[in-house]
C-alpha positions in Angstrom: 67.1 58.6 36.2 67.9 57.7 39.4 66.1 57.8 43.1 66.7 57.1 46.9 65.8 53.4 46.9 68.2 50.8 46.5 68.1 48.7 43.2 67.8 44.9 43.1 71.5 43.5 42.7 72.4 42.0 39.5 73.9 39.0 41.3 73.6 36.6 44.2 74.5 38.2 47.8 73.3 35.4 49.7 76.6 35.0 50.6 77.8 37.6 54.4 80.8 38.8 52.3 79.1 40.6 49.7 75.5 41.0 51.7 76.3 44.2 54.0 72.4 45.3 54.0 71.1 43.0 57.0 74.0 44.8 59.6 72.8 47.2 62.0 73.8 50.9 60.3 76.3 52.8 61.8 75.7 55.8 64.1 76.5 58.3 61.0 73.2 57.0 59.6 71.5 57.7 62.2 72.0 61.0 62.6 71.9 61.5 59.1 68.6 59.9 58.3 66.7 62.4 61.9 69.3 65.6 60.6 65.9 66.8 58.4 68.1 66.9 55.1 71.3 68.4 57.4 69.8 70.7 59.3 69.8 69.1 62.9 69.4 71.8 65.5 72.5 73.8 63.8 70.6 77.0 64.3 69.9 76.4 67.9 73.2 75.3 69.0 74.9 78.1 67.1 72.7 80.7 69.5 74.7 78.4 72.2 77.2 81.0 73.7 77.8 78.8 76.9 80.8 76.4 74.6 82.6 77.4 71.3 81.2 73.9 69.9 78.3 72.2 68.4 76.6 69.2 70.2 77.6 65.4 69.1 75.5 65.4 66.2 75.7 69.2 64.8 79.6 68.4 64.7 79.3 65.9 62.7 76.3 67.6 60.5 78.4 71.1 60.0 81.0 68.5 58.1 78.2 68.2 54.9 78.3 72.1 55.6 82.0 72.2 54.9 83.2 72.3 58.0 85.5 70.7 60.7 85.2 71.5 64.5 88.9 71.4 66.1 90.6 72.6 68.7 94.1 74.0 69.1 95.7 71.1 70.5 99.1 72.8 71.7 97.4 74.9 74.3 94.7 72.5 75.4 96.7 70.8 78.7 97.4 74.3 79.3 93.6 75.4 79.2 92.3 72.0 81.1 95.0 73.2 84.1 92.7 76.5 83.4 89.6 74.8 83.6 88.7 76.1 80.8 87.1 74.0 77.5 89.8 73.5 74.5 90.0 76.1 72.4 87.2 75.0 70.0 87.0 76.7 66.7 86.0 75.1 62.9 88.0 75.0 59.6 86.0 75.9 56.9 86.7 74.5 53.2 85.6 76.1 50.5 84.2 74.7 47.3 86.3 75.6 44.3 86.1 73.2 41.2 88.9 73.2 39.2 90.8 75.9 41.5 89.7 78.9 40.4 89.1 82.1 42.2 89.0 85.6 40.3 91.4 88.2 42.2 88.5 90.3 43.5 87.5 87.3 45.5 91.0 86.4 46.9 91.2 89.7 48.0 88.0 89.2 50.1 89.4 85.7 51.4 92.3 87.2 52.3 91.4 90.0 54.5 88.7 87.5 56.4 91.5 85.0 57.3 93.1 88.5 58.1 90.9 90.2 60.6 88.7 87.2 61.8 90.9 84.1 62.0 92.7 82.8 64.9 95.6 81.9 62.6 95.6 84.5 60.3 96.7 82.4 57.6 94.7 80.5 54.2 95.9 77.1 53.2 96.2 75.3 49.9 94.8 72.5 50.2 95.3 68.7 48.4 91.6 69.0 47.5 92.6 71.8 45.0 90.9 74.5 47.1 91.5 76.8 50.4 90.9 76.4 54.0 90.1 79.1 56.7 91.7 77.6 60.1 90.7 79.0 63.5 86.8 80.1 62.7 85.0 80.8 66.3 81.5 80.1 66.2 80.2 83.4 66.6 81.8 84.1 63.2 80.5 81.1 61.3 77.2 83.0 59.5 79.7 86.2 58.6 81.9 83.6 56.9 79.7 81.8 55.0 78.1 85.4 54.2 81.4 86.5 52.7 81.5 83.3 50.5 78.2 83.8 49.6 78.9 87.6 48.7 81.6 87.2 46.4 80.2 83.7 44.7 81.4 81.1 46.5 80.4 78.5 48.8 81.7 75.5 51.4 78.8 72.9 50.0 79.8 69.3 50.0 83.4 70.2 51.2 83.0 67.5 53.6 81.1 64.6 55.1 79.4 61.9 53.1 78.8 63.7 49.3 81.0 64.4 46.4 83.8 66.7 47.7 85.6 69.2 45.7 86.3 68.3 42.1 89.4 68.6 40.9 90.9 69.0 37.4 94.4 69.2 35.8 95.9 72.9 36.6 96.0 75.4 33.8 92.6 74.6 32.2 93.3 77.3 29.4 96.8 76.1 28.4 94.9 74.4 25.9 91.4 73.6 24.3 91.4 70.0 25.8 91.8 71.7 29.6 89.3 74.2 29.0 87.0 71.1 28.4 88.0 69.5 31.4 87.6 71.6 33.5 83.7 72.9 32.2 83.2 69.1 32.9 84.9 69.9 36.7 82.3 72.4 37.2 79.6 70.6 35.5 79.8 67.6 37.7 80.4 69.6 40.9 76.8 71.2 40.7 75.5 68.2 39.0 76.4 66.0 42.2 75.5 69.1 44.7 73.2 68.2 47.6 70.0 70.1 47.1 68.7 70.7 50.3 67.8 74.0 51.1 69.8 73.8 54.7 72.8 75.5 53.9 70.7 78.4 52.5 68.3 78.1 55.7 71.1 78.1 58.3 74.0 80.2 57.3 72.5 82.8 54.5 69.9 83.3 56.5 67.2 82.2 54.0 63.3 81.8 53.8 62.1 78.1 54.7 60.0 77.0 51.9 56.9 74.5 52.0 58.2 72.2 49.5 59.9 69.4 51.0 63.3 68.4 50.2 64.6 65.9 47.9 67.7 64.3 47.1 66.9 62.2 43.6 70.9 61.5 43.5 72.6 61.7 47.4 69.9 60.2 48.9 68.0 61.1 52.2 70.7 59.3 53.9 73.4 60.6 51.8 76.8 58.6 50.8 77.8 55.9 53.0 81.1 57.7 52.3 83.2 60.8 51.3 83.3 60.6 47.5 86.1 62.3 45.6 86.2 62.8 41.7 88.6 64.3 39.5 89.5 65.5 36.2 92.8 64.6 34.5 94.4 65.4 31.4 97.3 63.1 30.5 100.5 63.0 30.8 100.3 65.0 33.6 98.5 63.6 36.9 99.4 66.0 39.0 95.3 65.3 40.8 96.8 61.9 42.0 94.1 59.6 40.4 94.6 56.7 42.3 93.4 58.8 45.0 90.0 59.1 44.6 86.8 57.6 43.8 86.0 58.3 40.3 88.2 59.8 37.8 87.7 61.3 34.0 91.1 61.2 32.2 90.7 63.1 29.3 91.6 61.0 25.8 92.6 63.8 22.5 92.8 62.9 19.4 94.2 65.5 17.4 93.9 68.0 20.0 90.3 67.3 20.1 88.9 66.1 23.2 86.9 62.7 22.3 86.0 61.7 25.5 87.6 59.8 28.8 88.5 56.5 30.0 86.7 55.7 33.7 88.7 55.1 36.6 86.9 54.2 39.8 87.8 53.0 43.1 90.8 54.6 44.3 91.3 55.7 47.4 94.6 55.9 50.1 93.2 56.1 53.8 93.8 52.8 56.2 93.8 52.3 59.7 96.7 51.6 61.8 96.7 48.0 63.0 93.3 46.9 60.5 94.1 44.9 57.8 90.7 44.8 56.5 91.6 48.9 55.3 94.5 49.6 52.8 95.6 52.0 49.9 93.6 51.0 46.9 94.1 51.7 43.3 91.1 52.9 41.0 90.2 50.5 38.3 89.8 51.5 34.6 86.2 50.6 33.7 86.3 52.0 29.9 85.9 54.5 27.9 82.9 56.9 27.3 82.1 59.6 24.7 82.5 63.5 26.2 78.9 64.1 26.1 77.8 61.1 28.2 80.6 62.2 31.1 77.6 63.2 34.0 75.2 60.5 32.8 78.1 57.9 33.9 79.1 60.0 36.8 75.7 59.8 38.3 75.3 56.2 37.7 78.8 55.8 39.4 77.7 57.8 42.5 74.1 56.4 43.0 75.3 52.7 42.2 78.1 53.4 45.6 75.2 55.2 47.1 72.9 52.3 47.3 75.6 49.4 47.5 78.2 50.7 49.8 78.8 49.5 53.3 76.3 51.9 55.7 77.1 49.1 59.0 80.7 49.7 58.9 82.7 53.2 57.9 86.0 51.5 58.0 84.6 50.0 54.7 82.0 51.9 53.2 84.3 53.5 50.8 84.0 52.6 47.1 86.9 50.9 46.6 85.5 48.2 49.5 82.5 48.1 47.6 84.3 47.0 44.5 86.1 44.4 46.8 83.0 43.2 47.9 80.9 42.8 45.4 83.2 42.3 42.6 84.5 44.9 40.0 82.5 43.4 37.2 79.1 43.0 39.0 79.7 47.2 40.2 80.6 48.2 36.3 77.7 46.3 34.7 75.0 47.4 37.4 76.4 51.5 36.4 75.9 50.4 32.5 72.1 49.5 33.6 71.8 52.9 35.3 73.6 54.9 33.0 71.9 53.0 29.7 74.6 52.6 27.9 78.1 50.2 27.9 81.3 51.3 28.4 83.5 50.8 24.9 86.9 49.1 25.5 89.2 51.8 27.0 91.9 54.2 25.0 95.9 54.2 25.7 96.7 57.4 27.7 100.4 57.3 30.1 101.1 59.8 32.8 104.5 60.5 32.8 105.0 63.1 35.8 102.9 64.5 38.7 104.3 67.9 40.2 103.2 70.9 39.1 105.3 73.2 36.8 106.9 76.0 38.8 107.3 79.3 36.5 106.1 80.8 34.1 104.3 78.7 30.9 102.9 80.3 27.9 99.3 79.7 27.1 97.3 79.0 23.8 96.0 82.6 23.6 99.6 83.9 24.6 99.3 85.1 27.9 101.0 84.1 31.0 100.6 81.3 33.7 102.7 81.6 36.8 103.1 78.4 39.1 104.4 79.7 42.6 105.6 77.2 45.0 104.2 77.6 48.4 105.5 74.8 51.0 102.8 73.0 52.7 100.3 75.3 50.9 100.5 77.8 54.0 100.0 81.3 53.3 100.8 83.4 56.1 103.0 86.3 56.6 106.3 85.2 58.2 109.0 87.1 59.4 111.4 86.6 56.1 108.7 86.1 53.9 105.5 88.0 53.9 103.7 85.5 51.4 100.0 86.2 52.3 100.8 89.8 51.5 102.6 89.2 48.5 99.4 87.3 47.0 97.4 90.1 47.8 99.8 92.5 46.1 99.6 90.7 43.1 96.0 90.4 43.1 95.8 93.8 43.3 96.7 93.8 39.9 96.6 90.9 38.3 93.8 90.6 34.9 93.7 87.2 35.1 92.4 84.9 37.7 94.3 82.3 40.2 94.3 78.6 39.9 95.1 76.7 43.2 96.9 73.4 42.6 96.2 69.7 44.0 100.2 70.1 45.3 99.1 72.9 47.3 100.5 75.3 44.5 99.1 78.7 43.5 99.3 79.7 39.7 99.3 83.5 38.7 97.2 82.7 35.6 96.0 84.6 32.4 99.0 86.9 32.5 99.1 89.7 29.4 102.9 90.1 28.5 102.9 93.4 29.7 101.9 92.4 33.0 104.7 89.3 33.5 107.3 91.6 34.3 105.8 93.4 37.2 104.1 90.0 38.6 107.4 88.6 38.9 109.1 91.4 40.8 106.2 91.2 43.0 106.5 87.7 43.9 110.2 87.6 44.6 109.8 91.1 46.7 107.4 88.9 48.9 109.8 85.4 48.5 107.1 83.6 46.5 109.2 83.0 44.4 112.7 81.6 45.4 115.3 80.5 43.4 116.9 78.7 46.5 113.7 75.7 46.1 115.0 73.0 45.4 113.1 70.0 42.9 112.8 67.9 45.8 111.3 70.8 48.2 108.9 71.3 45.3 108.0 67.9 45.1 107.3 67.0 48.7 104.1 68.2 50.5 102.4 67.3 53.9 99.2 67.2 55.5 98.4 70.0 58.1 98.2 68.0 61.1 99.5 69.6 64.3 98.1 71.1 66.1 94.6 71.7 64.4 93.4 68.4 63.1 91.9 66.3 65.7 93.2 62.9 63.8 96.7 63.6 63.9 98.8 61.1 65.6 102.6 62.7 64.6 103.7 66.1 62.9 103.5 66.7 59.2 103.2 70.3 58.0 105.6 71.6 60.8 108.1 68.5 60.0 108.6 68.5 56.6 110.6 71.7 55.7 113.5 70.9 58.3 113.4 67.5 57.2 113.7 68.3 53.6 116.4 70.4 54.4 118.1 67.1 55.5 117.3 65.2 52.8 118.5 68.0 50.5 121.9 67.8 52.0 121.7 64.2 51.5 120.7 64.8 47.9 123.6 67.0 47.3 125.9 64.7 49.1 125.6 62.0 46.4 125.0 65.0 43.4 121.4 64.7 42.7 120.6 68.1 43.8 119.1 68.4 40.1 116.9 65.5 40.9 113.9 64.7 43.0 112.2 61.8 45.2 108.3 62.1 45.5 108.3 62.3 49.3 105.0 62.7 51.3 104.1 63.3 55.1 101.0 62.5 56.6 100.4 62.5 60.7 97.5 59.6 60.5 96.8 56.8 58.3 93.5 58.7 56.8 95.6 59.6 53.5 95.3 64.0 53.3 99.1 64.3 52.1 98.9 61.2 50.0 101.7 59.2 51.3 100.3 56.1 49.6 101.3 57.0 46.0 104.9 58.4 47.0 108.5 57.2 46.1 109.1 57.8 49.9 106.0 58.0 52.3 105.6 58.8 56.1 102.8 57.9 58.0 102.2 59.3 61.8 102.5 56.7 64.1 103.1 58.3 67.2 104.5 62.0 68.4 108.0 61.7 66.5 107.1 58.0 65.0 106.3 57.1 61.5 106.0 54.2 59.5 108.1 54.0 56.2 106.7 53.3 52.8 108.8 52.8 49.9 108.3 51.7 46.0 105.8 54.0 44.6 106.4 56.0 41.0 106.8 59.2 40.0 103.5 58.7 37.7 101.4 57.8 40.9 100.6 55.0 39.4 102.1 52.6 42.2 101.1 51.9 46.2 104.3 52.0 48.3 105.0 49.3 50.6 106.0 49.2 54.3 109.5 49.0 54.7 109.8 50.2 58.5 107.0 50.4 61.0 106.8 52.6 63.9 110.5 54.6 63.3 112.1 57.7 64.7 113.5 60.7 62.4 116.8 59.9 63.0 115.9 55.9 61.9 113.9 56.7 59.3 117.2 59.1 57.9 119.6 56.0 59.0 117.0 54.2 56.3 116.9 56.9 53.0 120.4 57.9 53.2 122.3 54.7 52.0 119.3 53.9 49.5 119.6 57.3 47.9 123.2 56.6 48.0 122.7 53.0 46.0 120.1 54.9 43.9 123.1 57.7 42.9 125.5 54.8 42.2 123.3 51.9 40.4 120.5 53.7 38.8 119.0 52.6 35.3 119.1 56.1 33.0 116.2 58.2 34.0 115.3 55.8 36.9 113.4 57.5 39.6 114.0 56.4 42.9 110.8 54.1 43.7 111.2 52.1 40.5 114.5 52.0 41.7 113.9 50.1 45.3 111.8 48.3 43.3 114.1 47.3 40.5 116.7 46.9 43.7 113.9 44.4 45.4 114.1 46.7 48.3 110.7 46.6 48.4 108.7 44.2 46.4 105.7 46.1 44.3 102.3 46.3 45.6 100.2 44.0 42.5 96.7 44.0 44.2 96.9 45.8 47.8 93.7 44.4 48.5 95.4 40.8 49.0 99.5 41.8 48.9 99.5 44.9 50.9 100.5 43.5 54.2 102.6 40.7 53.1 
C-alpha cells in the first residue's frame, strides 16, 4: 500500500508555514540516508578497543538498534583529572509489546544485569518495557545474543521508528484486553524496520544479496520517534496524550467493536523555545477492529512523508498536525488507508495508576500489581527487590506484565500459588504496606547520573521528596488521598510531567520549573506556575495549595481540577497557541 516517496499534498503549501520540504535536512538525515539501512561502520567501530564509544554517527545509528551511549556522569570530573575518557557505556532497551515477559526469560535478564552490568540493576521503564544500564561495548553482541536466545529483541527501541507499543496492563483480565493487546503485538511487528542490520551486526548473521527495503519507514526512516499505544477505557494508565497515535479500545457488550483514533500527542519541549510545547492527541474517529493496522500504517507513512526532516525540534507529529492542519493530515491518511473514519464513539477515562494487589482475572487466576519506586530493581540494603523478582519467578506459572507506571504485575496466578507469591514478595519488601497512594502515584525519569540530557535530579529526588509531601499530606488528613506528581530532569517529557496534577521539570542542578492544573484522567496539560525554583520554593508553593485543596475541595475533587476550579492556574485549551500565556 504504501512506499518511500512522498505523496502529492492534498492542499496548497505554497505558503513557508506549511511547505517544510525546500529547507536544507537536518544532520540526522544525513547520516541516516549513507548508514546503508543502519548499519554505518557499527561493526568496525565495535572492533575499536582504543574508546568504550562509537564514532559521531554510530552513536546515533546504535539508537535505531535500541541503544543509548552514556556515560556515568558522577565520576567523570573525577576521570578527566585522570586523564582518562568518561566512563562510556550504552543502555540497552528492550522491545516488549504490551509488557510481557515469561519467567524463564526474566530469569535470564536478571542474571545479565547481574554478572555483566555496571549497575547491576533492571529498570521499569515509562515505555512499558526494561532497560539494562551500564553495557561496556565489549559486551554489546553477548547482550543482544541473550535477547536473541530467549526471544526477545531491542529493535526500534529508539531513534526515528515506532518505539515500543504499549497496551493497557492485565491484557487477560478480560476478553476486550486480550484483544488489545494481540493488536499491541500485531502493530509492533507490523511497523518493525526490516532491514537485515540488526541481524548482520549483533547476531552475527549471513549478509544476503537482496537489497533492503523499507515499503513503510522509509530509506530515511521517521523524521521522528513515533510512539503508539493501546488503551482500554476507563483506565489510561498508557498516558495517551503522550504519544503519537493511540487505539482506545470501544466494547459493546463486552465485545470489542473497534477504536476511536487519537493522534498527535506528545509532551517534550525545549527550555526557552516557544515554537515546542506539550501537545494533546487529537481524536480523528472511529474505525472497525479489523482495519486497526491498515489505519496505523497510513498514520505512520502520512508523518513519514509530511513531517519536518529540516528541523527536529519540530518534526514530531503533533508539529505536523500544527502545520499543515488537522483536517488536511486526517483526510490524506483516509486516501492511504482507503477507507473514512466514522464519527467517533463516547469512551471516559476515569483514573490512570495502576492497581497495586492482587485482582482476580476472567479465567480465575491471580494478577499481582507490585509497586516498585522509580521502576528500579536492584538489591538494596533493606530491600533486596531484584532478588525477590527472581525468587518469584522461580516459581511463578504465569508470566510478568511490566507497567507504563514503571509497575511489575505477578500475572496468571493459580489460587494455590497466591499464597506463597505473596509471602515471597513481602520477604523481599516488594510489597509494603507502608506505600502510601501518593508514593504510588508519583514516578520520575532516571536522569542522574546516566542520561546525558539531564539538566536536574529526578529518580534520586523523588522518594525523599515524596516523603515530604506525604507529611504534608497527612498534615491536612489526606493521607488516603493522592496528587498525580511527576519528575522529569529535562524538558524532553520521559517521566511525563506534562499530564500531571503537580509536574517538575529540571531546570538546573537543584532548579525546576512548576506545572500545575493537569487531571487525574491525563486528559489535561499543566501550566507553568513557577519557573526556575528551588526544593525548598517549590514546597513553600504545594503546601498551602494542598492546604486550600483539604479545606475547599468540591466532593471527589482531585487536586488539579482543583487549582483549576481555584483559578490557580488557568487550563491549558490549545497549548499550541495558550501554553505560554
Amino acid at each position: 500500500m504504501s512506499n518511500d516517496k512522498p505523496t502529492t499534498h492534498p492542499f496548497n503549501l505554497t505558503s513557508p508555514q506549511n511547505d517544510v520540504s525546500h529547507l536544507a535536512p537536518s544532520d540526522a538525515e544525513r547520516f541516516k540516508r549513507e548508514s546503508n539501512f543502519l548499519r554505518g561502520t557499527i561493526a568496525q567501530d565495535l572492533e575499536n578497543g582504543i574508546t568504550g564509544g562509537f564514532n559521531s554517527d554510530n552513536s546515533q545509528l546504535i539508537r535505531l538498534h535500541g541503544m543509548y551511549q552514556q556515560d556515568d556522569r558522577d565520576i567523570r570530573a573525577q576521570r578527566a583529572q585522570q586523564k582518562l575518557e568518561p566512563l562510556i557505556n550504552m543502555m540497552l532497551r528492550c522491545r516488549l509489546p504490551g509488557g510481557i515477559i515469561t519467567p524463564e526469560q526474566w530469569l535470564a535478564i536478571d542474571k545479565f544485569a547481574q554478572e555483566e552490568t555496571w549497575y547491576g540493576s533492571i529498570r521499569l521503564t515509562t515505555r512499558q518495557t526494561f532497560q539494562f544500564h551500564g553495557i561496556f561495548k565489549r559486551d554489546l553482541k553477548s547482550a543482544h545474543q541473550l535477547l536473541n536466545k530467549i526471544g526477545l529483541d531491542s529493535i526500534a527501541t529508539a531513534g526515528d521508528v515506532n518505539r515500543n507499543v504499549l497496551c493497557t496492563s492485565n491484557p487477560i483480565e478480560s476478553e476486550v484486553h486480550q484483544q488489545a493487546y494481540q493488536l499491541a503485538s500485531q502493530i509492533s511487528e507490523h511497523l518493525l524496520p526490516k532491514t537485515r542490520a540488526y541481524v548482520e551486526i549483533w547476531l552475527n548473521g549471513e549478509k544476503l544479496a537482496t537489497p533492503d527495503q523499507e515499503p513503510i519507514l522509509g530509506s530515511n526512516y521517521l523524521p521522528r520517534k513515533f510512539k503508539t499505544t493501546v488503551v482500554v477505557p476507563p483506565l489510561n494508565d498508557v498516558d495517551v496524550h503522550a504519544n503519537d497515535l493511540n487505539f482506545v479500545a470501544i466494547a459493546e457488550q463486552g465485545q470489542l467493536v473497534g477504536f476511536n483514533v487519537l493522534v498527535g500527542g506528545g509532551l517534550a519541549m525545549t527550555h526557552g523555545d516557544k515554537t515546542t510545547y506539550p501537545r494533546k492527541a487529537d481524536d480523528f474517529g472511529f474505525i472497525p477492529a479489523s482495519e486497526a493496522l491498515r489505519f496505523a500504517e497510513a498514520i505512520v507513512t502520512t508523518q513519514r512523508d509530511w513531517g519536518n526532516r529540516s528541523n527536529r525540534k519540530n518534526a514530531k507529529t503533533k508539529y505536523t498536525l500544527e502545520r499543515v492542519g488537522v483536517a488536511n493530515f486526517k483526510k490524506e491518511v483516509e486516501l492511504r488507508a482507503g477507507m473514512e473514519f466514522l464519527p467517533s464513539k463516547p469512551y471516559q477515562f476515569t483514573q490512570r495508576g495502576d492497581r497495586i494487589g492482587w485482582v482476580k482475572g476472567i479465567d480465575n487466576h491471580w494478577h499481582l500489581t507490585l509497586f516498585i519506586e522509580n521502576g528500579r530493581l536492584l538489591d538494596y540494603a533493606d530491600k533486596p527487590l531484584k532478588s525477590g523478582v527472581a525468587e518469584i519467578a522461580k516459581i511463578h506459572r504465569g508470566d510478568f506484565r511490566l507497567t507504563a507506571n514503571q509497575n511489575l504485575i505477578v500475572a496468571s496466578v493459580a489460587a494455590s500459588q497466591k499464597a506463597d507469591i505473596e509471602l515471597i514478595a513481602r520477604k523481599y519488601g516488594l510489597i509494603d504496606d507502608r506505600f502510601t497512594l501518593q508514593r504510588q502515584n508519583s514516578l520520575a525519569c532516571v536522569s542522574l547520573p546516566t542520561c546525558p540530557l539531564a539538566m536536574a535530579e529526578a529518580e534520586r529526588f523523588l522518594p525523599n521528596f515524596i516523603t515530604t509531601i506525604d507529611t504534608i499530606m497527612a498534615k491536612y488528613n489526606l493521607s488516603r488521598d493522592y496528587i498525580i506528581l511527576r519528575v522529569t530532569g529535562c524538558p524532553n517529557g520521559c517521566g511525563r510531567a506534562m499530564l500531571a496534577e503537580i509536574g517538575l521539570v529540571g531546570k538546573a542542578p537543584g532548579r525546576y520549573n512548576l506545572y500545575l492544573g493537569g487531571n487525574r484522567a491525563g486528559t489535561r496539560i499543566p501550566r507553568l506556575y513557577k519557573e526556575n525554583i528551588t526544593v525548598d520554593e517549590i514546597l513553600a508553593c504545594i503546601e498551602p495549595l494542598i492546604a486550600s485543596w483539604s479545606e475547599n475541595r468540591q466532593a471527589e475533587e482531585g487536586f488539579g481540577d482543583f487549582v483549576i476550579r481555584s483559578h490557580v492556574v488557568e487550563p491549558v485549551i490549545n497549548s499550541a497557541i495558550d501554553f505560554y500565556q
